[in-house]
PDB file of the backbone (N, CA, C, O) and the ligand in Angstrom, with CONECT records:
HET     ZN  A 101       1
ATOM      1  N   UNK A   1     -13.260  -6.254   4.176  1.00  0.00           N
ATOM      2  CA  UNK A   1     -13.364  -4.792   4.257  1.00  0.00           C
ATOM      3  C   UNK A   1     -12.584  -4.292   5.463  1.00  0.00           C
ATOM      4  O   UNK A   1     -12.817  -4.825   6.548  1.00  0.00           O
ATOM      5  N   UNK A   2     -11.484  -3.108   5.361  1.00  0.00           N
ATOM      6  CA  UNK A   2     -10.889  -2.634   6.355  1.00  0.00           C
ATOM      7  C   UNK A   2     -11.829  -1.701   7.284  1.00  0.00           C
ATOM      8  O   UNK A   2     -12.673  -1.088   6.631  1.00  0.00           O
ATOM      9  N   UNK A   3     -11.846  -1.521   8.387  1.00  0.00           N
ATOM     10  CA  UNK A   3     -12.834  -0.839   9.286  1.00  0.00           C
ATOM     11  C   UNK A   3     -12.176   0.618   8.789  1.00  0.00           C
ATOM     12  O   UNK A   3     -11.197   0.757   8.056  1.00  0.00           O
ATOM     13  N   UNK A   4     -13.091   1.786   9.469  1.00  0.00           N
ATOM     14  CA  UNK A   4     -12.466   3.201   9.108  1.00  0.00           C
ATOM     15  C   UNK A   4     -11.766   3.508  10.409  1.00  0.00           C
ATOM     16  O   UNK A   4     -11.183   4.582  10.265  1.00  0.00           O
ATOM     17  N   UNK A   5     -11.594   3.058  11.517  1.00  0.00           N
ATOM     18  CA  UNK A   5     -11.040   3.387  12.404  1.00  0.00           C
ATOM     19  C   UNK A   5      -9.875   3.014  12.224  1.00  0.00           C
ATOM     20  O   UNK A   5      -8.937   3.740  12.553  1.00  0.00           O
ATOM     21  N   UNK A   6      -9.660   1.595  11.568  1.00  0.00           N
ATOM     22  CA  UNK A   6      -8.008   1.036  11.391  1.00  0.00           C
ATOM     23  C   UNK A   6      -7.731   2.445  10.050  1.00  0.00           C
ATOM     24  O   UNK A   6      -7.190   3.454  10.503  1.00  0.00           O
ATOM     25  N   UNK A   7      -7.999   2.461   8.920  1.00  0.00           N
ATOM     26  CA  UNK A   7      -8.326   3.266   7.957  1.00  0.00           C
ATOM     27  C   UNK A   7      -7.099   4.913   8.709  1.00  0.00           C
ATOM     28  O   UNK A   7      -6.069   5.535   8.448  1.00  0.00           O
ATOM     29  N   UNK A   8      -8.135   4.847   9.627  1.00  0.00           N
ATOM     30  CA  UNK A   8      -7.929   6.405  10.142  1.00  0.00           C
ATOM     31  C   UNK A   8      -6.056   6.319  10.708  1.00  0.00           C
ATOM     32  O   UNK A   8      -5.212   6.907  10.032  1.00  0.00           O
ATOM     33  N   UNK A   9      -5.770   5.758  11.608  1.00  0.00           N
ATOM     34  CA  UNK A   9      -4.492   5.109  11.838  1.00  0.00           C
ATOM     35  C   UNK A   9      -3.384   4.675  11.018  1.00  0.00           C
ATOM     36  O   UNK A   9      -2.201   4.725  11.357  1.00  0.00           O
ATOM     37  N   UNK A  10      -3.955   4.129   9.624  1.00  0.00           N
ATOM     38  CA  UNK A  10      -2.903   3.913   8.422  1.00  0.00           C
ATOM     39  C   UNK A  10      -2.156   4.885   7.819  1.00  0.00           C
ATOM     40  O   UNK A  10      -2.979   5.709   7.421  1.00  0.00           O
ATOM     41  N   UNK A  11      -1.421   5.129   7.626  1.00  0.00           N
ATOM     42  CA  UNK A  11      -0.979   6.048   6.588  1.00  0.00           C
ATOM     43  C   UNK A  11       0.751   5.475   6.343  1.00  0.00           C
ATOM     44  O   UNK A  11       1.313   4.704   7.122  1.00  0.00           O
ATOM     45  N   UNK A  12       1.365   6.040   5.127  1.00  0.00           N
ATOM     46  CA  UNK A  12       1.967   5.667   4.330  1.00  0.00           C
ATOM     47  C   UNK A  12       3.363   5.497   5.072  1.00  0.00           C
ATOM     48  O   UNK A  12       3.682   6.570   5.584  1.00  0.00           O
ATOM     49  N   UNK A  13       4.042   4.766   5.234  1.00  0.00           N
ATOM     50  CA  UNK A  13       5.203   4.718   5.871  1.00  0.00           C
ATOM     51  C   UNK A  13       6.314   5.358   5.610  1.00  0.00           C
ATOM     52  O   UNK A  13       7.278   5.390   6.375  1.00  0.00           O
ATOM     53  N   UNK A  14       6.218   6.193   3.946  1.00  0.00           N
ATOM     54  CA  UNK A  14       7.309   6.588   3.537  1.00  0.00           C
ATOM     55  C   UNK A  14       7.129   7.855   3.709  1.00  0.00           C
ATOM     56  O   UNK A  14       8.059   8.627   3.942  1.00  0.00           O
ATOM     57  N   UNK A  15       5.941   8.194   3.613  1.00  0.00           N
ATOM     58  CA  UNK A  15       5.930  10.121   3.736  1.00  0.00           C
ATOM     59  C   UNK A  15       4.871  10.399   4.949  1.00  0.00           C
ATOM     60  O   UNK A  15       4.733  11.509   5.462  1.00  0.00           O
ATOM     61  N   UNK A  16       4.144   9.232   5.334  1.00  0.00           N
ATOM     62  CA  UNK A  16       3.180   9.551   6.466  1.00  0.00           C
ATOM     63  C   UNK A  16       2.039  10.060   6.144  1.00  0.00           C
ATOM     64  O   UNK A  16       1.333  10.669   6.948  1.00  0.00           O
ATOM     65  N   UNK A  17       1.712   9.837   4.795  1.00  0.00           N
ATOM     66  CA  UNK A  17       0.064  10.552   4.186  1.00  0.00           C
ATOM     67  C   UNK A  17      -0.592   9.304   5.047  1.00  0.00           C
ATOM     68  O   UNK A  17      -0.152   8.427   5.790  1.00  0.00           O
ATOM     69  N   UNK A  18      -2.455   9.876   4.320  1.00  0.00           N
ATOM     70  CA  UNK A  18      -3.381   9.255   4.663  1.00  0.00           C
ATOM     71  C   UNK A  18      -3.258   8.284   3.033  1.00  0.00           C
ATOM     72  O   UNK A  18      -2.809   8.619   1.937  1.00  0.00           O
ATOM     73  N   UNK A  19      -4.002   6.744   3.618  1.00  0.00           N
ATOM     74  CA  UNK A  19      -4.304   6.013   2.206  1.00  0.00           C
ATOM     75  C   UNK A  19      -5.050   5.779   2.315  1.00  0.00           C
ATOM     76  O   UNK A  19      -5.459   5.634   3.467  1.00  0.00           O
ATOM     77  N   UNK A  20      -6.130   5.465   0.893  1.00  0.00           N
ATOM     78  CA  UNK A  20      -7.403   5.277   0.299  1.00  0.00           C
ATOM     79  C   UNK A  20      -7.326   4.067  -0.174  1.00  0.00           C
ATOM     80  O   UNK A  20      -6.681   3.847  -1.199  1.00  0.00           O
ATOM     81  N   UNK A  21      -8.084   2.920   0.613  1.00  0.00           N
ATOM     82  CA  UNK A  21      -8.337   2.092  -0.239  1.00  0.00           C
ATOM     83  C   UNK A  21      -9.037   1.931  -1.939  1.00  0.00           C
ATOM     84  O   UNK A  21      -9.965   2.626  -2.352  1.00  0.00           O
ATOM     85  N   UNK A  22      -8.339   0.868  -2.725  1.00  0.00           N
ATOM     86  CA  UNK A  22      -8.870   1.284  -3.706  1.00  0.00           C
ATOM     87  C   UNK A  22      -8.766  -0.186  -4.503  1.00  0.00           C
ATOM     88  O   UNK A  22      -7.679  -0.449  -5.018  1.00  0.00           O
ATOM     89  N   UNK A  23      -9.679  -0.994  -4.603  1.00  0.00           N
ATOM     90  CA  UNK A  23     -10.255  -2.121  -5.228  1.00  0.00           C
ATOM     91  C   UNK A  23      -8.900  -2.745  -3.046  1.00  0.00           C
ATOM     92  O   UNK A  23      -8.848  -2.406  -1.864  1.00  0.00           O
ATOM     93  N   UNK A  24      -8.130  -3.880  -4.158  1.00  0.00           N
ATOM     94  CA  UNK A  24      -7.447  -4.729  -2.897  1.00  0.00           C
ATOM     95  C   UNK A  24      -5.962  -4.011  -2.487  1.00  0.00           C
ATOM     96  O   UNK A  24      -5.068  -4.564  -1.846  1.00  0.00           O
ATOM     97  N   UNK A  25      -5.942  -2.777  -2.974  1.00  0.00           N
ATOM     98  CA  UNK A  25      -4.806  -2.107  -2.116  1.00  0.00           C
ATOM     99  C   UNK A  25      -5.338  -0.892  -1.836  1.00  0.00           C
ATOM    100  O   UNK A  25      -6.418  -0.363  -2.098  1.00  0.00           O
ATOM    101  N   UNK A  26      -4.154  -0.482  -1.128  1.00  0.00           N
ATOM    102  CA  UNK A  26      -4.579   0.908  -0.045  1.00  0.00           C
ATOM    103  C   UNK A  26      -3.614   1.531  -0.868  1.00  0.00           C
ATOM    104  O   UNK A  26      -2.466   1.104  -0.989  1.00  0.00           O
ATOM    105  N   UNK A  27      -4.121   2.668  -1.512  1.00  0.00           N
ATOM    106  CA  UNK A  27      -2.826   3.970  -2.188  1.00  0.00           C
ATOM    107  C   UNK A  27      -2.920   5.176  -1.390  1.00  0.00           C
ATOM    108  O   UNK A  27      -3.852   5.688  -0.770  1.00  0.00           O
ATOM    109  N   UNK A  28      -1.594   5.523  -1.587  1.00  0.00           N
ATOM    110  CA  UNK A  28      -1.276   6.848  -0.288  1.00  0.00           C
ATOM    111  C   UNK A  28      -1.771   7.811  -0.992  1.00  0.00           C
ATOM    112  O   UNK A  28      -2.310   7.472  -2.046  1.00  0.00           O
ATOM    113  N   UNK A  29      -1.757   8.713  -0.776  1.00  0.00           N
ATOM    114  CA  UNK A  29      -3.271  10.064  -0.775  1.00  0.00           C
ATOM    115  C   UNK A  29      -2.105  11.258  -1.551  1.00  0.00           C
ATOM    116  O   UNK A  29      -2.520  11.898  -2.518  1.00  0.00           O
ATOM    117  N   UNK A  30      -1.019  11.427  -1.173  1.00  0.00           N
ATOM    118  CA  UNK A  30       0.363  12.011  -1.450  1.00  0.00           C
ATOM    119  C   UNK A  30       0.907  11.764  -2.780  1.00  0.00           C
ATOM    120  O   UNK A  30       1.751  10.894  -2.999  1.00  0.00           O
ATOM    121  N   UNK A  31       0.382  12.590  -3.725  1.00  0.00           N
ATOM    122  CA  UNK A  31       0.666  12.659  -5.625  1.00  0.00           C
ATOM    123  C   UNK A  31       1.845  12.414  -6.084  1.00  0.00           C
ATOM    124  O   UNK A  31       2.057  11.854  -7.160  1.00  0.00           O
ATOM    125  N   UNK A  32       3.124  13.013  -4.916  1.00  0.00           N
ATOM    126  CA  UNK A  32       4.490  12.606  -5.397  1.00  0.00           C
ATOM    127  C   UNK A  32       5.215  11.540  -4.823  1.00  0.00           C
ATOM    128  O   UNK A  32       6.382  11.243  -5.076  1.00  0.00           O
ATOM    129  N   UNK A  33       4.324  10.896  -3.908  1.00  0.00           N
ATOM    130  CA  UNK A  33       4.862   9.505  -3.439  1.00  0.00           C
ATOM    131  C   UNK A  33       3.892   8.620  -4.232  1.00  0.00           C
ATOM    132  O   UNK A  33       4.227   8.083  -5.288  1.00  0.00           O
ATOM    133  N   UNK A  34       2.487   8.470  -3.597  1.00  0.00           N
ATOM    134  CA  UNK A  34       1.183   7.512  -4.376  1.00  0.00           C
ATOM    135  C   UNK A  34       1.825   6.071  -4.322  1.00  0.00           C
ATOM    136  O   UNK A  34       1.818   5.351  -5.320  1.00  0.00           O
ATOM    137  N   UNK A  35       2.263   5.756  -3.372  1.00  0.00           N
ATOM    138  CA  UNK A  35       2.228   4.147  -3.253  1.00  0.00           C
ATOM    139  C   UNK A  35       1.599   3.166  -2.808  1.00  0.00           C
ATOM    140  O   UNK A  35       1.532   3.124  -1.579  1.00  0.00           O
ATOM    141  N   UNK A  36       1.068   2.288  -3.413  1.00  0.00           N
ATOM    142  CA  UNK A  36       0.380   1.223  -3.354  1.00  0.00           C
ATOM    143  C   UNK A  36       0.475   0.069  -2.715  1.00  0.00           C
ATOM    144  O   UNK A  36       1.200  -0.796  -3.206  1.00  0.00           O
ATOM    145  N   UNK A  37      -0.182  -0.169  -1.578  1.00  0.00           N
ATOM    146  CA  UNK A  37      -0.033  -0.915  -0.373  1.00  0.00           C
ATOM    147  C   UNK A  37      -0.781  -2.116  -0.620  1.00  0.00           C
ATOM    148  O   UNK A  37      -1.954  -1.897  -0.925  1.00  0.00           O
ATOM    149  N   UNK A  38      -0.355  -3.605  -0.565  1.00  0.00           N
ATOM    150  CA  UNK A  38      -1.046  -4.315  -0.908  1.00  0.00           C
ATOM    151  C   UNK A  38      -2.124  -4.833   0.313  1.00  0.00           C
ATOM    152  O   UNK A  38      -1.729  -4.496   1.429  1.00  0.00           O
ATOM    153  N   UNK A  39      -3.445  -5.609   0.310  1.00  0.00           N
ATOM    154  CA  UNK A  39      -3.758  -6.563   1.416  1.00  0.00           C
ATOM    155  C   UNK A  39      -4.216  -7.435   0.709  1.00  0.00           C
ATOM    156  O   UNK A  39      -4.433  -7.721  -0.468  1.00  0.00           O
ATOM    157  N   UNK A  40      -4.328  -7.848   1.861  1.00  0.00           N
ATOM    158  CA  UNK A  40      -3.891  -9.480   2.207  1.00  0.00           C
ATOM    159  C   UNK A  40      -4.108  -9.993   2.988  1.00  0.00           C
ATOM    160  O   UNK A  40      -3.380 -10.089   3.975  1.00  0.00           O
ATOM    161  N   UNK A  41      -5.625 -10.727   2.786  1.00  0.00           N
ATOM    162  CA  UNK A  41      -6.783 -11.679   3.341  1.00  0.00           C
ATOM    163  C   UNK A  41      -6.819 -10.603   5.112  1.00  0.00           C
ATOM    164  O   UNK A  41      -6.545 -10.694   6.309  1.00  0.00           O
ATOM    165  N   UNK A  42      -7.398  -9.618   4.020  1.00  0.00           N
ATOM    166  CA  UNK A  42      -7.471  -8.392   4.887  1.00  0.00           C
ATOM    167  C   UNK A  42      -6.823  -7.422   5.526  1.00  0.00           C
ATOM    168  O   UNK A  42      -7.356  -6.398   5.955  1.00  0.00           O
ATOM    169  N   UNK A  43      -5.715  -7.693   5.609  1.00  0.00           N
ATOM    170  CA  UNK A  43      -4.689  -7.071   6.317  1.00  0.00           C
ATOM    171  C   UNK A  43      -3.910  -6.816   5.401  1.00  0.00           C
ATOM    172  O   UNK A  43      -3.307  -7.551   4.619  1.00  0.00           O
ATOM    173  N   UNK A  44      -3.976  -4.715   5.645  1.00  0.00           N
ATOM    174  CA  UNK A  44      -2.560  -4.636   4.935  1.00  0.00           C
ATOM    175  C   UNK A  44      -1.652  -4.276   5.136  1.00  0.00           C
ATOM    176  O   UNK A  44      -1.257  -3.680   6.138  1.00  0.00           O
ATOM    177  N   UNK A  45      -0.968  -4.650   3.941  1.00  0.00           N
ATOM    178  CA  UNK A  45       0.431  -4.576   4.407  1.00  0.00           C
ATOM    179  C   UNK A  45       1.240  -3.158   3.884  1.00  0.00           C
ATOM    180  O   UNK A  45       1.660  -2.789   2.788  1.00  0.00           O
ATOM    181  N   UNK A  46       1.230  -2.543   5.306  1.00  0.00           N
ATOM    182  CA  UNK A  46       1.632  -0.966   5.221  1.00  0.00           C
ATOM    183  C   UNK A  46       3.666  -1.282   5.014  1.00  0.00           C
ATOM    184  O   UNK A  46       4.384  -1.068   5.991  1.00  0.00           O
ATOM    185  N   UNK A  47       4.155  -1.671   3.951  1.00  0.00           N
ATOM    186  CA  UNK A  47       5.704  -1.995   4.455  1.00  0.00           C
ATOM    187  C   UNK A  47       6.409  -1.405   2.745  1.00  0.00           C
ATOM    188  O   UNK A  47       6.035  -1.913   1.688  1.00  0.00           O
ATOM    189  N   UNK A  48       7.575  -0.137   2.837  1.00  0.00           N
ATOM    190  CA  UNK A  48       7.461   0.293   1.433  1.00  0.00           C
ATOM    191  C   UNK A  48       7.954  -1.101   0.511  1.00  0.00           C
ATOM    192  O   UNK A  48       7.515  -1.459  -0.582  1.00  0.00           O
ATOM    193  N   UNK A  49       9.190  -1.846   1.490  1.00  0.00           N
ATOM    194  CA  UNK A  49       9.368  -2.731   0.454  1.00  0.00           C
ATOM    195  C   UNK A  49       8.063  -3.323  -0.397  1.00  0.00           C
ATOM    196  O   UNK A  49       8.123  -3.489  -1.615  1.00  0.00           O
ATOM    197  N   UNK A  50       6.968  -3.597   0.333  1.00  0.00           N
ATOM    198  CA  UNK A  50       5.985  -4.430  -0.235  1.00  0.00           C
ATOM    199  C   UNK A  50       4.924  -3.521  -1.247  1.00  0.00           C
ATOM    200  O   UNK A  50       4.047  -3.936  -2.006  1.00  0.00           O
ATOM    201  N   UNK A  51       5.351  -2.151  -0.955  1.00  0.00           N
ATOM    202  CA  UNK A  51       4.559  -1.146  -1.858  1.00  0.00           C
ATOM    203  C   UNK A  51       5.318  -1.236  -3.453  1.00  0.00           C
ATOM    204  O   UNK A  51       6.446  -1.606  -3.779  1.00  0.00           O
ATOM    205  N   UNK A  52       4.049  -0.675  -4.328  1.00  0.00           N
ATOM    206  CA  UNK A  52       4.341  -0.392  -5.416  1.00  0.00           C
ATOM    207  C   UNK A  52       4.212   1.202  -5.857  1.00  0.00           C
ATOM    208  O   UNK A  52       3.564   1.917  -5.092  1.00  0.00           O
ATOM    209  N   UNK A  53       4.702   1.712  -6.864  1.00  0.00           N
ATOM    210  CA  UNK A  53       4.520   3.263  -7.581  1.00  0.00           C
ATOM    211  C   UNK A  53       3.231   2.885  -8.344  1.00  0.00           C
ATOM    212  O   UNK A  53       3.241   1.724  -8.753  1.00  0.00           O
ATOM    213  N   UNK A  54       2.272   3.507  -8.591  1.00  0.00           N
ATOM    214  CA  UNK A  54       1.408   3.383  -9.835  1.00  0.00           C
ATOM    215  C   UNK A  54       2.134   3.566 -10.750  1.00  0.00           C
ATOM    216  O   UNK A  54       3.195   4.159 -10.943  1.00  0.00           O
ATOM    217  N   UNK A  55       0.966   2.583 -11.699  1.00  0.00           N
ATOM    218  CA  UNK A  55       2.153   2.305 -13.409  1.00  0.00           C
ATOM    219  C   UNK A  55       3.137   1.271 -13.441  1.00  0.00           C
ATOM    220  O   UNK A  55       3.590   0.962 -14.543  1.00  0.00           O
ATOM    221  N   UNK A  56       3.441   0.831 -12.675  1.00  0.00           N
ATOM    222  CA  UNK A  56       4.576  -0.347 -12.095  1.00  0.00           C
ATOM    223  C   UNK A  56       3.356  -1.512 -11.955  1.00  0.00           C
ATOM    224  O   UNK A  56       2.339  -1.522 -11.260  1.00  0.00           O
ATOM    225  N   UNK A  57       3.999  -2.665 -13.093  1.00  0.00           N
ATOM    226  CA  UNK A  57       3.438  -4.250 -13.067  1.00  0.00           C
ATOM    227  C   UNK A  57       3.770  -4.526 -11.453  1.00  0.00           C
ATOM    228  O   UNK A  57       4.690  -4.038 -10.796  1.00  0.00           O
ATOM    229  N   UNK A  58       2.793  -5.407 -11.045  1.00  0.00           N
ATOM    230  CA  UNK A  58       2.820  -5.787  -9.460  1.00  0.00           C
ATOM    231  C   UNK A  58       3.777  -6.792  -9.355  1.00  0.00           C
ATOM    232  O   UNK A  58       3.845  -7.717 -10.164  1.00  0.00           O
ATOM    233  N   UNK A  59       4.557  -6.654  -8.355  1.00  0.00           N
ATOM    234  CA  UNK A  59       5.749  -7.493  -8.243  1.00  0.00           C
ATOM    235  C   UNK A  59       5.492  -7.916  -7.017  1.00  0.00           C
ATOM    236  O   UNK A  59       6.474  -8.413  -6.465  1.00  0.00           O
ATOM    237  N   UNK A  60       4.209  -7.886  -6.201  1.00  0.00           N
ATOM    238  CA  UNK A  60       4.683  -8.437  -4.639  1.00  0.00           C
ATOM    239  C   UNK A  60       3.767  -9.511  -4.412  1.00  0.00           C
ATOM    240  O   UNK A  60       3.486  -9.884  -3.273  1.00  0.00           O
ATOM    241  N   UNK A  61       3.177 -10.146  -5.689  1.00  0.00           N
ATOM    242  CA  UNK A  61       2.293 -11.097  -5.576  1.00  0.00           C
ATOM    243  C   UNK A  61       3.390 -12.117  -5.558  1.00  0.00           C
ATOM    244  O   UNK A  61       3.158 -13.058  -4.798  1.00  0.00           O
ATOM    245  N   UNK A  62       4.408 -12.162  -6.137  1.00  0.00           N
ATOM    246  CA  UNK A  62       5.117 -13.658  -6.161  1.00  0.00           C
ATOM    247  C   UNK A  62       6.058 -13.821  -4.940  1.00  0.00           C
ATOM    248  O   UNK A  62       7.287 -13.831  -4.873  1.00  0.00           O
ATOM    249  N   UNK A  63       4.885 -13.973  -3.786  1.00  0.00           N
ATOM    250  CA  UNK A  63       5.655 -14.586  -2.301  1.00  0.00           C
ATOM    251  C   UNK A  63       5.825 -13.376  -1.410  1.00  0.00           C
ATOM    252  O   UNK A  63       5.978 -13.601  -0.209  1.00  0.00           O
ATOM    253  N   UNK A  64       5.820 -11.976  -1.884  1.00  0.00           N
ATOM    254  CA  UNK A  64       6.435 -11.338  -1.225  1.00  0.00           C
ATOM    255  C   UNK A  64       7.773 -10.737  -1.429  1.00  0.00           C
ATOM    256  O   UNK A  64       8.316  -9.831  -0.797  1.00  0.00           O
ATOM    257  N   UNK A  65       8.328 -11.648  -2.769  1.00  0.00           N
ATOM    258  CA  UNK A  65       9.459 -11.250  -2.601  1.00  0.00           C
ATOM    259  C   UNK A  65      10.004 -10.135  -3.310  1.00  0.00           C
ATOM    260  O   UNK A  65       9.943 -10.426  -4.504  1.00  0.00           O
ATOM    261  N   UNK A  66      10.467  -9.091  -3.174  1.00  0.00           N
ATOM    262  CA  UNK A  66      11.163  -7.709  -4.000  1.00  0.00           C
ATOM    263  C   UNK A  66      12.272  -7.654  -3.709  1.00  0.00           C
ATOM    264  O   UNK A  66      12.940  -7.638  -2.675  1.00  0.00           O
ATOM    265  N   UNK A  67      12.542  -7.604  -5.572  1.00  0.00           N
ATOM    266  CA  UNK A  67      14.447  -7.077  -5.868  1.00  0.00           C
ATOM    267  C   UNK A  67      14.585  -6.069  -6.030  1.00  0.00           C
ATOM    268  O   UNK A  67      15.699  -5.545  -6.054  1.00  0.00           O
ATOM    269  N   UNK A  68      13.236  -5.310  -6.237  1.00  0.00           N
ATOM    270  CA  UNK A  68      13.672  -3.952  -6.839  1.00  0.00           C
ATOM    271  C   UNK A  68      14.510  -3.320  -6.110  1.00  0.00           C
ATOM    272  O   UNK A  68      14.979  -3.695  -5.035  1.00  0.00           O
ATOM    273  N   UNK A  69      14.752  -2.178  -6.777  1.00  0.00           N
ATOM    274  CA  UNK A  69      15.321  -0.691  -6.041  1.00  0.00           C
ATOM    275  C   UNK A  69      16.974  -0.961  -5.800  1.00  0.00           C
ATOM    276  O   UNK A  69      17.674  -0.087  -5.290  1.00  0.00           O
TER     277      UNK A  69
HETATM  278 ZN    ZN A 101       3.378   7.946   0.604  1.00  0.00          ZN2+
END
């Protein structure tokens, strides 16, 4: 579980919203960005490469690694 103080400090790297955790990622709060931050054995990982769009199959489980974009 992420504390709310780290919580409070997070926000989205690409537009600077607040994110809501939500099951094991953190999604940004911001309707026309909404990217999906993964964690990872608690810690997450606020980094866009490693973010996803909702609706988009998860691509950052295999290692980390992204071709997209
Ligand atoms: Zn965002």
């Amino acid at each position: 579980m992420i504390e709310k103080a780290l919580l409070d400090i997070l926000v989205c790297p690409k537009c600077k919203t607040t994110v809501k955790p939500e099951g094991d990622q953190l999604v940004c709060q911001n309707a026309a960005c909404g990217l999906c931050y993964p964690i990872r054995n608690g810690i997450p990982i606020m980094l866009i490469d490693e973010a996803r769009k909702p609706g988009e199959p998860p691509h950052f489980d295999a290692g980390g690694v992204n071709h997209s974009v």
